[in-house]
PyMOL Python script that loads the backbone (N, CA, C, O; Angstrom):
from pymol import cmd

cmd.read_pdbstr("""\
ATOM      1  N   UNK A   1       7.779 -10.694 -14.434  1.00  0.00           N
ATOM      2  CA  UNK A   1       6.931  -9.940 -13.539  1.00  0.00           C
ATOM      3  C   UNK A   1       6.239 -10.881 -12.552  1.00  0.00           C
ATOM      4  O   UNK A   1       5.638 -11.844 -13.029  1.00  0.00           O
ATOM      5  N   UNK A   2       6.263 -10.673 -10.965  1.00  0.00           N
ATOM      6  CA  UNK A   2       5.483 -11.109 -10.349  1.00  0.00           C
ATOM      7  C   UNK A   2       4.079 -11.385 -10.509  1.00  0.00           C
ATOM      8  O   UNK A   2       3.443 -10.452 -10.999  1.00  0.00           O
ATOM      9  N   UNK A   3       3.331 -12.584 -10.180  1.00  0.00           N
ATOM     10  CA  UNK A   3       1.923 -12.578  -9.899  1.00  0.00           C
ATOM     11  C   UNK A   3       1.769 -12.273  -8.583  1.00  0.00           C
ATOM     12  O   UNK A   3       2.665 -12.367  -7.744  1.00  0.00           O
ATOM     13  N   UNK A   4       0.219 -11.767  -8.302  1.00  0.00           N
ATOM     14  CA  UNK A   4      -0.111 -11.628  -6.980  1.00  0.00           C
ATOM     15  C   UNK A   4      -0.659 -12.970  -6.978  1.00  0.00           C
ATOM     16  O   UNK A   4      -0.620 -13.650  -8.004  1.00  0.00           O
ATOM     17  N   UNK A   5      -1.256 -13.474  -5.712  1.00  0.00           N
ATOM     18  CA  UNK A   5      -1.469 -15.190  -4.912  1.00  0.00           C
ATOM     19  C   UNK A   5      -2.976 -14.926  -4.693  1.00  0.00           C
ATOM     20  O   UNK A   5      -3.292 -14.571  -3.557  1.00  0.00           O
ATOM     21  N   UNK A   6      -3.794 -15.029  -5.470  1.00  0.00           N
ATOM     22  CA  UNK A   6      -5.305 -15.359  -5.408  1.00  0.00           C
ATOM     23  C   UNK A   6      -5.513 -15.574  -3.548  1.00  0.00           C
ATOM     24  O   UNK A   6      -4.931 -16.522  -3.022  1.00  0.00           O
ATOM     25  N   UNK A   7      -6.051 -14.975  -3.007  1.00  0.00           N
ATOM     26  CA  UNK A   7      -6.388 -15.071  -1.686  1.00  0.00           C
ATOM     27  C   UNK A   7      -8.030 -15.727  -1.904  1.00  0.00           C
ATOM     28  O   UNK A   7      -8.017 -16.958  -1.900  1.00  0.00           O
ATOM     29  N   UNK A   8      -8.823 -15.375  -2.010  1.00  0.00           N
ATOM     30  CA  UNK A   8      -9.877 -16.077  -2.982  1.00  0.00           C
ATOM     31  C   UNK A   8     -10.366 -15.840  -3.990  1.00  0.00           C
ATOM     32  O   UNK A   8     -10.269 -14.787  -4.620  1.00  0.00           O
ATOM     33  N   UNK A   9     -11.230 -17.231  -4.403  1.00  0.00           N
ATOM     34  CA  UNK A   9     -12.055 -16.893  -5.344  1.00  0.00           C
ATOM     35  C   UNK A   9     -13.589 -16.101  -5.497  1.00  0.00           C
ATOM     36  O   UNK A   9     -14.630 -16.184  -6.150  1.00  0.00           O
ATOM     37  N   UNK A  10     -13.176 -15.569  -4.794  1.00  0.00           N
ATOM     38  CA  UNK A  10     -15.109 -14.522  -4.340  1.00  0.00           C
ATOM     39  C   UNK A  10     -14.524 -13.081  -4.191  1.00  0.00           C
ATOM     40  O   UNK A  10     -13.306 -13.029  -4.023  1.00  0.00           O
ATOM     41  N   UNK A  11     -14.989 -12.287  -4.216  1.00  0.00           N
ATOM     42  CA  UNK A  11     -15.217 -11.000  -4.069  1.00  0.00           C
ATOM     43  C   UNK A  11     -15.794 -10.861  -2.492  1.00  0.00           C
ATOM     44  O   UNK A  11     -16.604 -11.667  -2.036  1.00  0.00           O
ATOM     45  N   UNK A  12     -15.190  -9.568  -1.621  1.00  0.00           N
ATOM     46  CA  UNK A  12     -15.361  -9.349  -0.774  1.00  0.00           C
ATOM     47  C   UNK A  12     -16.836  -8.210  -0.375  1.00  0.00           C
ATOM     48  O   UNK A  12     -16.887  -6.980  -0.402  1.00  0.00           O
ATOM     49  N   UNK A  13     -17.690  -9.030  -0.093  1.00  0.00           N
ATOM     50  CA  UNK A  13     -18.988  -7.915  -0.279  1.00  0.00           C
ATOM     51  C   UNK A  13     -19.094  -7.012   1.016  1.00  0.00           C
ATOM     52  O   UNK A  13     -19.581  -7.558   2.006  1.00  0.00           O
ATOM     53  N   UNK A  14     -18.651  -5.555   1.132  1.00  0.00           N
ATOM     54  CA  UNK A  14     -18.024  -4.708   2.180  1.00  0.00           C
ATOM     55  C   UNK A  14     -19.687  -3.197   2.468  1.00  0.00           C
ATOM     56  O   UNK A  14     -20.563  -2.693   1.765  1.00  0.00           O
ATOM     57  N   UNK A  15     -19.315  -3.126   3.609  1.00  0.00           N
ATOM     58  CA  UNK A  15     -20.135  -1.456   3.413  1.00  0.00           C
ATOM     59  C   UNK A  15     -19.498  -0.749   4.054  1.00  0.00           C
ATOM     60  O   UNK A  15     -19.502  -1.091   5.237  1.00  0.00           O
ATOM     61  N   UNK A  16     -18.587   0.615   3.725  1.00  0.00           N
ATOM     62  CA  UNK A  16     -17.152   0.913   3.756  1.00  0.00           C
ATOM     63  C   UNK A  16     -18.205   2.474   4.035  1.00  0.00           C
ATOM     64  O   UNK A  16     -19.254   2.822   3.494  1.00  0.00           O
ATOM     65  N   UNK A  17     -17.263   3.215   5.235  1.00  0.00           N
ATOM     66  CA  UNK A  17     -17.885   4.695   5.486  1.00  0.00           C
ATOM     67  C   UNK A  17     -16.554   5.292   4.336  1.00  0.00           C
ATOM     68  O   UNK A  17     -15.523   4.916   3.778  1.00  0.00           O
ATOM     69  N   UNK A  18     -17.541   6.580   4.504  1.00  0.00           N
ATOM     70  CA  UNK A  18     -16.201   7.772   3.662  1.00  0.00           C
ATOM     71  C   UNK A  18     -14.816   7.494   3.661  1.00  0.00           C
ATOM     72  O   UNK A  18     -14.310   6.786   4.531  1.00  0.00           O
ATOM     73  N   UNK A  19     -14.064   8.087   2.589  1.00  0.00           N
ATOM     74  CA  UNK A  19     -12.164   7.985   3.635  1.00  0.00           C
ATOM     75  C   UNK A  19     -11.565   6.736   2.768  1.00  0.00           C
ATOM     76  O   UNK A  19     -12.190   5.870   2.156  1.00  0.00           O
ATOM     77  N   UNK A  20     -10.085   6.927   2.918  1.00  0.00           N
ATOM     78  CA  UNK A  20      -9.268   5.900   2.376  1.00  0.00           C
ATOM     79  C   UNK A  20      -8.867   4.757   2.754  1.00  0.00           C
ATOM     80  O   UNK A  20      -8.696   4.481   3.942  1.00  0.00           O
ATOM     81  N   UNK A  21      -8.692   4.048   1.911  1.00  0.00           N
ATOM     82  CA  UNK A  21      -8.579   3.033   2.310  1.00  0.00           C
ATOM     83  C   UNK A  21      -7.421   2.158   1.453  1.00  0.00           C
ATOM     84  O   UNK A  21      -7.096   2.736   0.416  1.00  0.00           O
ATOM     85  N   UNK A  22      -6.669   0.746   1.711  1.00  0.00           N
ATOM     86  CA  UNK A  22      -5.508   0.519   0.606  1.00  0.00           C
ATOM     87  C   UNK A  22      -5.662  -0.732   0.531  1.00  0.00           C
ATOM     88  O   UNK A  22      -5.815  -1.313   1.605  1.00  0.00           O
ATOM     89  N   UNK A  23      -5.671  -1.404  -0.508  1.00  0.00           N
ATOM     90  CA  UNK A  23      -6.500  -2.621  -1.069  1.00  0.00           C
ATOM     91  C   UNK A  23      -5.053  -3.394  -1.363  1.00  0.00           C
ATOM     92  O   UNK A  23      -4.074  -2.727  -1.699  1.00  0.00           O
ATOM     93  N   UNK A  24      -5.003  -4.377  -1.262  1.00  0.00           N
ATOM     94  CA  UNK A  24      -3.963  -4.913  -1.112  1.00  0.00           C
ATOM     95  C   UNK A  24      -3.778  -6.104  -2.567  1.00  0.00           C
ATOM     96  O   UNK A  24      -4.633  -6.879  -2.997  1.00  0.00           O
ATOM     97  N   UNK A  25      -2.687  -5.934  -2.953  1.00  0.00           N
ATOM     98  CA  UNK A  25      -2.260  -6.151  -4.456  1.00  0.00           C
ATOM     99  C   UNK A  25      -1.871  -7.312  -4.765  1.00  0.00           C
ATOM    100  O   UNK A  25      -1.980  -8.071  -5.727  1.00  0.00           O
ATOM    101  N   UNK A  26      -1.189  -7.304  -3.336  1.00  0.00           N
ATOM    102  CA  UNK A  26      -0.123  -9.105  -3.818  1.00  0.00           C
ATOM    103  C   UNK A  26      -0.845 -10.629  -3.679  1.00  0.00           C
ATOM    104  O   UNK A  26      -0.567 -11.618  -4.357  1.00  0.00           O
ATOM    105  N   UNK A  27      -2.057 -10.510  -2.386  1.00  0.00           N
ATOM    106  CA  UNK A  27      -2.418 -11.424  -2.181  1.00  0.00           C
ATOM    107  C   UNK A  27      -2.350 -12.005  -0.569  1.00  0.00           C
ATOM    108  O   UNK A  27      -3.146 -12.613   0.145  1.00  0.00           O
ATOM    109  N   UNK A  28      -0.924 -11.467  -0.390  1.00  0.00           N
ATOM    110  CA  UNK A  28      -0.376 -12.128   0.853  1.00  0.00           C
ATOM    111  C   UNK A  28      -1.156 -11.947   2.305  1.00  0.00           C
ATOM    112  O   UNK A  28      -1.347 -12.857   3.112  1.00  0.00           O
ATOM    113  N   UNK A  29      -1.712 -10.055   2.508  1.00  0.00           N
ATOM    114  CA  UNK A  29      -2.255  -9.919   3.800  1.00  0.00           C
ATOM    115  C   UNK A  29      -3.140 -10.641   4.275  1.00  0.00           C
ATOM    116  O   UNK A  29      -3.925 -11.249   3.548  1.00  0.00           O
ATOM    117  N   UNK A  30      -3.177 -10.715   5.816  1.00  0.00           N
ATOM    118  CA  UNK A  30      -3.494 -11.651   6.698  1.00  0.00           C
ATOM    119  C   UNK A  30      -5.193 -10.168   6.803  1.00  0.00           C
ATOM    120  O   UNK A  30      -5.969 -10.145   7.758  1.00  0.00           O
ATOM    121  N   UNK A  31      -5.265  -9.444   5.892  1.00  0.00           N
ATOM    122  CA  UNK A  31      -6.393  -8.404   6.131  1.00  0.00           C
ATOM    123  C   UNK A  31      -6.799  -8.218   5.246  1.00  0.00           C
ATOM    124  O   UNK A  31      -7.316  -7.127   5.006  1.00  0.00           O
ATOM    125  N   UNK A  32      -6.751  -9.096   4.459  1.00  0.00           N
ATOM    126  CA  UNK A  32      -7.337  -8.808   2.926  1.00  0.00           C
ATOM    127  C   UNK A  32      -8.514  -8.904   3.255  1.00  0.00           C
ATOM    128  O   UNK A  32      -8.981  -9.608   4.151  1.00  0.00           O
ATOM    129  N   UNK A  33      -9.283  -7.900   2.242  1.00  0.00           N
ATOM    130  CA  UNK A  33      -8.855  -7.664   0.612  1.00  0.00           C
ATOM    131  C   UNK A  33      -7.892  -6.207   1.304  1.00  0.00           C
ATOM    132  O   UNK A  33      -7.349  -5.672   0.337  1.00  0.00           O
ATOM    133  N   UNK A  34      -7.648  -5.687   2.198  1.00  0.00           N
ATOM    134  CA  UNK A  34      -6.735  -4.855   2.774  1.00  0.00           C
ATOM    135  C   UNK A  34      -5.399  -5.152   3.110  1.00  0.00           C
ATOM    136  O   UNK A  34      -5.013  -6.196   3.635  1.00  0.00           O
ATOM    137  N   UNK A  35      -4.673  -4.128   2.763  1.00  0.00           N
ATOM    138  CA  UNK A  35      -3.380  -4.113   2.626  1.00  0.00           C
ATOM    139  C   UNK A  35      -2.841  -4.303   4.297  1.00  0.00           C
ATOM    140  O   UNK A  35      -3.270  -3.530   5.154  1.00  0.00           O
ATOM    141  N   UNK A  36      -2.084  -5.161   4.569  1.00  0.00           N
ATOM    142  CA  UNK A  36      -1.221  -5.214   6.295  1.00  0.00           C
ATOM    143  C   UNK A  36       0.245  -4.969   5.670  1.00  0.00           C
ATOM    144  O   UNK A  36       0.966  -4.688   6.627  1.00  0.00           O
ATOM    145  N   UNK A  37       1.111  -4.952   4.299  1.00  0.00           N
ATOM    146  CA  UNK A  37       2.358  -4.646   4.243  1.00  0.00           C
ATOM    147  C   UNK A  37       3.204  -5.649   4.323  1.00  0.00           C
ATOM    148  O   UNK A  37       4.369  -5.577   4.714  1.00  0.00           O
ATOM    149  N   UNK A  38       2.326  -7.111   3.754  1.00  0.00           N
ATOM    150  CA  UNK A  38       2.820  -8.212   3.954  1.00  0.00           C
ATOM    151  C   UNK A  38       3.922  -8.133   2.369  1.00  0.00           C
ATOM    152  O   UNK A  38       4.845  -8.917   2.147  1.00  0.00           O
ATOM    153  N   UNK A  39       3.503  -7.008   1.471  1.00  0.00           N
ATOM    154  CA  UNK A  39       3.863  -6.899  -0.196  1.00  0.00           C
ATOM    155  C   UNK A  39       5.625  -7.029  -0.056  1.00  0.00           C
ATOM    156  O   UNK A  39       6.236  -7.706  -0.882  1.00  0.00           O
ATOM    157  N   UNK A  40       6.360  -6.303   1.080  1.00  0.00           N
ATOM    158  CA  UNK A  40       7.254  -5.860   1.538  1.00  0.00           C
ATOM    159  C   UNK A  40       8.498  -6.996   0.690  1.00  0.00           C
ATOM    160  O   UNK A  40       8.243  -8.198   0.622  1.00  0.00           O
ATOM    161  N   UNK A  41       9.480  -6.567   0.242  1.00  0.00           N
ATOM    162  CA  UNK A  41      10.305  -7.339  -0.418  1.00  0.00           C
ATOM    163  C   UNK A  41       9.842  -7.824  -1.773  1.00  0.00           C
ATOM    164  O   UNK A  41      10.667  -8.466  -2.423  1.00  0.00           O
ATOM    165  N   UNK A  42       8.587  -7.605  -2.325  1.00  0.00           N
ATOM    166  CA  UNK A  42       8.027  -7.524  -3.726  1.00  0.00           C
ATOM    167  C   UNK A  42       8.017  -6.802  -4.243  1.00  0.00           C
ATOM    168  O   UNK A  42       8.515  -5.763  -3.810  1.00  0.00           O
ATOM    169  N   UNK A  43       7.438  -6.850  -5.539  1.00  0.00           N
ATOM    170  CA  UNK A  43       7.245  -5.584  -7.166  1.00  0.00           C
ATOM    171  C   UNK A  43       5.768  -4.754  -6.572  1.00  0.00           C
ATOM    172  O   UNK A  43       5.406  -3.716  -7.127  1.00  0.00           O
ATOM    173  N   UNK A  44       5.034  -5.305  -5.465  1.00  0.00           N
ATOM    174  CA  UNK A  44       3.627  -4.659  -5.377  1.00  0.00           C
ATOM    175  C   UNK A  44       3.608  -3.912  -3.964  1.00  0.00           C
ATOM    176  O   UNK A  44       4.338  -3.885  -2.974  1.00  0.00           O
ATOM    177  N   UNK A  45       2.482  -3.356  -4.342  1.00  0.00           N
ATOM    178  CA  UNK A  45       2.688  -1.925  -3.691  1.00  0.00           C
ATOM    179  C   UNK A  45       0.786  -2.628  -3.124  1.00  0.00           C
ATOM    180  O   UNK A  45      -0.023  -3.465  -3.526  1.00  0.00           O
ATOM    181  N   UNK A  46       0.889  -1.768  -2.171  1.00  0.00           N
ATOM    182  CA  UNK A  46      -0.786  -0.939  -1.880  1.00  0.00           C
ATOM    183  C   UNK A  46      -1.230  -0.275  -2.891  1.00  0.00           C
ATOM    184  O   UNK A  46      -0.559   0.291  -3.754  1.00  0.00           O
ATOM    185  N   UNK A  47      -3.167  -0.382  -2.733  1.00  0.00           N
ATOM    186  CA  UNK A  47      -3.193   0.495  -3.943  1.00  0.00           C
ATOM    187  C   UNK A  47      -4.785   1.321  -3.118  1.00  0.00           C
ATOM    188  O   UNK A  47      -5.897   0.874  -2.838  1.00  0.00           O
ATOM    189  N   UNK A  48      -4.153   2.637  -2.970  1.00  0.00           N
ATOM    190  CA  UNK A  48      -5.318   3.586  -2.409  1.00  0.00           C
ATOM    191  C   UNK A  48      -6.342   3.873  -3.151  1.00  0.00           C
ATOM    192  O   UNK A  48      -6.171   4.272  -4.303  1.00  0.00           O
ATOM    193  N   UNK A  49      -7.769   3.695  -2.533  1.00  0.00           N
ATOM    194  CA  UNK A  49      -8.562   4.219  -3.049  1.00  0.00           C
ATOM    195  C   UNK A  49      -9.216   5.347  -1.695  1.00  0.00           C
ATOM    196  O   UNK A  49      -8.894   5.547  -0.524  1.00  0.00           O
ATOM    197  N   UNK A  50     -10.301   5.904  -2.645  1.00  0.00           N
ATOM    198  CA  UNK A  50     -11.075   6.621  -1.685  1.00  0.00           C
ATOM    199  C   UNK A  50     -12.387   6.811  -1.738  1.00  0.00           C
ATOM    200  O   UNK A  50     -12.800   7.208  -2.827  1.00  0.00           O
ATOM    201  N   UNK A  51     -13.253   6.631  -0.806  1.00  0.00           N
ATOM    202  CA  UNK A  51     -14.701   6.993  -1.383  1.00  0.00           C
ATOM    203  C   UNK A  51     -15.173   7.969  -0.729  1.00  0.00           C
ATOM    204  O   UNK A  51     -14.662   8.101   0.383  1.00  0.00           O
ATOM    205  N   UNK A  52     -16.109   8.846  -1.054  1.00  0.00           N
ATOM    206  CA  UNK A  52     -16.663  10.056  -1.352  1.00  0.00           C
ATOM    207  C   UNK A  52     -17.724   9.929  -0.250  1.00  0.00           C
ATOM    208  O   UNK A  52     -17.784  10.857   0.557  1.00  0.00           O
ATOM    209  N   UNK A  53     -18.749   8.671  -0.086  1.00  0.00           N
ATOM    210  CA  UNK A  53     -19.704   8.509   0.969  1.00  0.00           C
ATOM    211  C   UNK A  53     -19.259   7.129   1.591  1.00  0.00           C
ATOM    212  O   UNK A  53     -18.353   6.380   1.225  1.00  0.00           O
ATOM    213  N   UNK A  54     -20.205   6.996   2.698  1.00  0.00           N
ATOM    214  CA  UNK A  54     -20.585   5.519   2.796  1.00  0.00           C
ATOM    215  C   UNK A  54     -21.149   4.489   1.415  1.00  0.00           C
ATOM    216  O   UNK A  54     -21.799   5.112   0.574  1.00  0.00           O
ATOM    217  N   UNK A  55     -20.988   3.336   1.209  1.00  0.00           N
ATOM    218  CA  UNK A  55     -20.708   2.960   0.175  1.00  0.00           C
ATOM    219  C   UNK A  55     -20.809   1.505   0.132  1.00  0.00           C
ATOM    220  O   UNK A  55     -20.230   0.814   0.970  1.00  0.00           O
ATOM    221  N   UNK A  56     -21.482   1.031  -0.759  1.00  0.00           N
ATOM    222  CA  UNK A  56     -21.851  -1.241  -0.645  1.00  0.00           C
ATOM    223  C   UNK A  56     -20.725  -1.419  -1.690  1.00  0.00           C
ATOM    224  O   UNK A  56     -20.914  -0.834  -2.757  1.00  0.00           O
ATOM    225  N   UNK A  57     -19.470  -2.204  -1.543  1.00  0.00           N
ATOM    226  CA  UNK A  57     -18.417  -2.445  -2.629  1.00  0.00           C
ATOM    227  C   UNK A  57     -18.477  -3.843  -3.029  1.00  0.00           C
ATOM    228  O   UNK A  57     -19.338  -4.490  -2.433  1.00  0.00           O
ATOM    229  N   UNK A  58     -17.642  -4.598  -4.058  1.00  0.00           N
ATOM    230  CA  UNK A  58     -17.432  -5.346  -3.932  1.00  0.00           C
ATOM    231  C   UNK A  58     -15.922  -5.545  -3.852  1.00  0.00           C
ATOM    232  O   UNK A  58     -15.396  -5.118  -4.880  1.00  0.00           O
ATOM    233  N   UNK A  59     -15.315  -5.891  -3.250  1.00  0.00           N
ATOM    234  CA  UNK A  59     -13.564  -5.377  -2.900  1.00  0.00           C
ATOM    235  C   UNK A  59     -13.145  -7.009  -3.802  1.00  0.00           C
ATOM    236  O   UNK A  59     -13.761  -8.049  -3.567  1.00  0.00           O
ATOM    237  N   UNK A  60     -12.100  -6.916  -4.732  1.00  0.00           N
ATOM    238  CA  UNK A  60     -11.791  -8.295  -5.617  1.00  0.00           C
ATOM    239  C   UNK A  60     -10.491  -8.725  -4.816  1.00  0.00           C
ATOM    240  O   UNK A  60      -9.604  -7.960  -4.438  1.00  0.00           O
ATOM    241  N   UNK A  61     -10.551 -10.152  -4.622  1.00  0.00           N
ATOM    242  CA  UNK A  61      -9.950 -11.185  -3.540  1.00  0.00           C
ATOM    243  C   UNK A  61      -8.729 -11.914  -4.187  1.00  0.00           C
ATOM    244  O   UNK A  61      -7.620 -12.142  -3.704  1.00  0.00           O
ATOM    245  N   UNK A  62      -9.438 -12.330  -5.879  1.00  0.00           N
ATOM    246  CA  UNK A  62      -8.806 -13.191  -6.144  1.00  0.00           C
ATOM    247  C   UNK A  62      -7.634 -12.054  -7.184  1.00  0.00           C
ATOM    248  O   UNK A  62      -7.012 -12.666  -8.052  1.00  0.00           O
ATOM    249  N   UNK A  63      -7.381 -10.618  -7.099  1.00  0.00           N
ATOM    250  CA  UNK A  63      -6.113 -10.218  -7.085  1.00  0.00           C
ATOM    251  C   UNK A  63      -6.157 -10.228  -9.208  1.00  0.00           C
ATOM    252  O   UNK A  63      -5.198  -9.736  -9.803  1.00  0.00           O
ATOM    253  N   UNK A  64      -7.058 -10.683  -9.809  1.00  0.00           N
ATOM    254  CA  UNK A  64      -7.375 -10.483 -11.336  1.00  0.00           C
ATOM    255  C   UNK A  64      -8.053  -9.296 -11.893  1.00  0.00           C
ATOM    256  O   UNK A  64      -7.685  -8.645 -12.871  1.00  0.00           O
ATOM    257  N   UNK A  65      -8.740  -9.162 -11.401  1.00  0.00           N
ATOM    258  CA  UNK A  65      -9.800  -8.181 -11.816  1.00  0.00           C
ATOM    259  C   UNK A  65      -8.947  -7.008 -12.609  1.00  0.00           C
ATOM    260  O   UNK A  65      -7.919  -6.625 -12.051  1.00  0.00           O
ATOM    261  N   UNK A  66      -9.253  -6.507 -13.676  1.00  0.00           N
ATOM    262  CA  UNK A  66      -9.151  -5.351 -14.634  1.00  0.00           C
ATOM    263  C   UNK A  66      -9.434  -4.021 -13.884  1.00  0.00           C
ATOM    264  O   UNK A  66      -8.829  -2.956 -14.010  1.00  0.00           O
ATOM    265  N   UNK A  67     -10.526  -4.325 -13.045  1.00  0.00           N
ATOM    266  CA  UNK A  67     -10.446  -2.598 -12.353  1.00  0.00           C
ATOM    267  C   UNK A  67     -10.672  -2.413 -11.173  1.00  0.00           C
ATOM    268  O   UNK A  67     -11.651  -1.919 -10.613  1.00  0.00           O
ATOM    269  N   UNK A  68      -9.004  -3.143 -10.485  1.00  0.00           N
ATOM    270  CA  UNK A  68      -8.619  -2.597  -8.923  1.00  0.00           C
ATOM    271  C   UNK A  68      -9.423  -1.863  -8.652  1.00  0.00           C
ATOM    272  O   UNK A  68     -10.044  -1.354  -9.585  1.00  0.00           O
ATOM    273  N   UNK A  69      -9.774  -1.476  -7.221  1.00  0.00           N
ATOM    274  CA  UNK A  69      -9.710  -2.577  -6.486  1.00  0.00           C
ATOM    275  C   UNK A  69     -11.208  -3.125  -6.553  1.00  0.00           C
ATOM    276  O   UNK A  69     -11.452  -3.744  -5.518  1.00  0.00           O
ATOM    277  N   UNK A  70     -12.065  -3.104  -7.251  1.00  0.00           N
ATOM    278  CA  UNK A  70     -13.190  -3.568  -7.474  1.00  0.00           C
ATOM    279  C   UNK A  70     -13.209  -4.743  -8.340  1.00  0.00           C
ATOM    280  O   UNK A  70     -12.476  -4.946  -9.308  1.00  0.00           O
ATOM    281  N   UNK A  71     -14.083  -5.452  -7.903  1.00  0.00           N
ATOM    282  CA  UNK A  71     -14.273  -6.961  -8.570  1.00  0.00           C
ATOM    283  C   UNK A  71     -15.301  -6.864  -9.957  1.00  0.00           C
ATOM    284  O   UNK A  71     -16.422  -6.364 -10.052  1.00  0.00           O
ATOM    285  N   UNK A  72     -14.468  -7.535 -10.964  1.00  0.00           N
ATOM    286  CA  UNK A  72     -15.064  -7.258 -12.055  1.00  0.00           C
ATOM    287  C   UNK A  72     -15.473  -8.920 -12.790  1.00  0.00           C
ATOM    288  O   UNK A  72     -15.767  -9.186 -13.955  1.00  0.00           O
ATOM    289  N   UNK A  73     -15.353  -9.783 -11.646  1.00  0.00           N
ATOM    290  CA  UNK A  73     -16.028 -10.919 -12.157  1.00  0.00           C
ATOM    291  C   UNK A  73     -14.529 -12.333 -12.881  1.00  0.00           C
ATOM    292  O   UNK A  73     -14.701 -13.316 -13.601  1.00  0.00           O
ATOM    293  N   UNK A  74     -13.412 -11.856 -12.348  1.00  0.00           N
ATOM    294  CA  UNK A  74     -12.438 -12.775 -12.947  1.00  0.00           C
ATOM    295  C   UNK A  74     -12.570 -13.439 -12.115  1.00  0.00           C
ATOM    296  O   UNK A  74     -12.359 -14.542 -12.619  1.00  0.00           O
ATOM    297  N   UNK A  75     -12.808 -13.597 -11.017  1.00  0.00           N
ATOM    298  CA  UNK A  75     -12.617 -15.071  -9.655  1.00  0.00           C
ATOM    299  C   UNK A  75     -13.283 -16.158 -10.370  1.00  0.00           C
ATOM    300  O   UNK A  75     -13.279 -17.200  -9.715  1.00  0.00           O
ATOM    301  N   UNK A  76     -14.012 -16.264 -11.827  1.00  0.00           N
ATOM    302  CA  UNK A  76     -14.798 -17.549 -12.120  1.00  0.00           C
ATOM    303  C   UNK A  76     -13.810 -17.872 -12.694  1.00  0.00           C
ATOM    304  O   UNK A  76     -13.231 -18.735 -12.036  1.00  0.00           O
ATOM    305  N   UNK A  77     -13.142 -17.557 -13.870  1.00  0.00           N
ATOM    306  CA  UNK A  77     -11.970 -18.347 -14.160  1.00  0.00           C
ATOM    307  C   UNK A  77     -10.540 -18.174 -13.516  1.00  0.00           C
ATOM    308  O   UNK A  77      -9.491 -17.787 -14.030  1.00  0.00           O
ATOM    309  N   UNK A  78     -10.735 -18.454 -12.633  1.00  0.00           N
ATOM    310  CA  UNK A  78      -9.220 -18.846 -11.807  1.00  0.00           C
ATOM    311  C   UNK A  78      -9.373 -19.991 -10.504  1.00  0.00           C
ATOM    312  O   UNK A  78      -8.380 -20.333  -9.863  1.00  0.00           O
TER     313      UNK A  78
END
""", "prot")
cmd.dss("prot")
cmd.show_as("cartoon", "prot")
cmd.util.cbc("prot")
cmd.orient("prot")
């Protein structure tokens, strides 16, 4: 199975209006923590989320985190 490529080690601290949005899986986009479709010829996909309001996130960079697309604190060990 593919890994995705740690883009960083920090979490992306965002304030995101309503509406979808696609968080990007592999690592590669040049728009991360957003998906540009760089995944193309890989096992990974985009991964949609959506939020309900305007909204303070933390969007996860380094591509570990347990609960896409939010940062759950793995960027310290990697």
């Amino acid at each position: 199975m593919e890994k995705p490529e740690v883009f960083k080690a920090e979490p992306a601290h965002l304030h995101l209006e309503a509406g979808n949005y696609f968080w990007c899986q592999c690592g590669r986009s040049k728009n991360n923590p957003f998906c540009d479709g760089s995944h193309r010829g890989t096992a990974f996909r985009a991964l949609k989320f959506t939020l309900a309001q305007k909204q303070e996130v933390w969007l996860c960079q380094c591509k570990q985190t347990k609960t896409p697309p939010f940062c759950d604190g793995s960027h310290t060990s990697v």
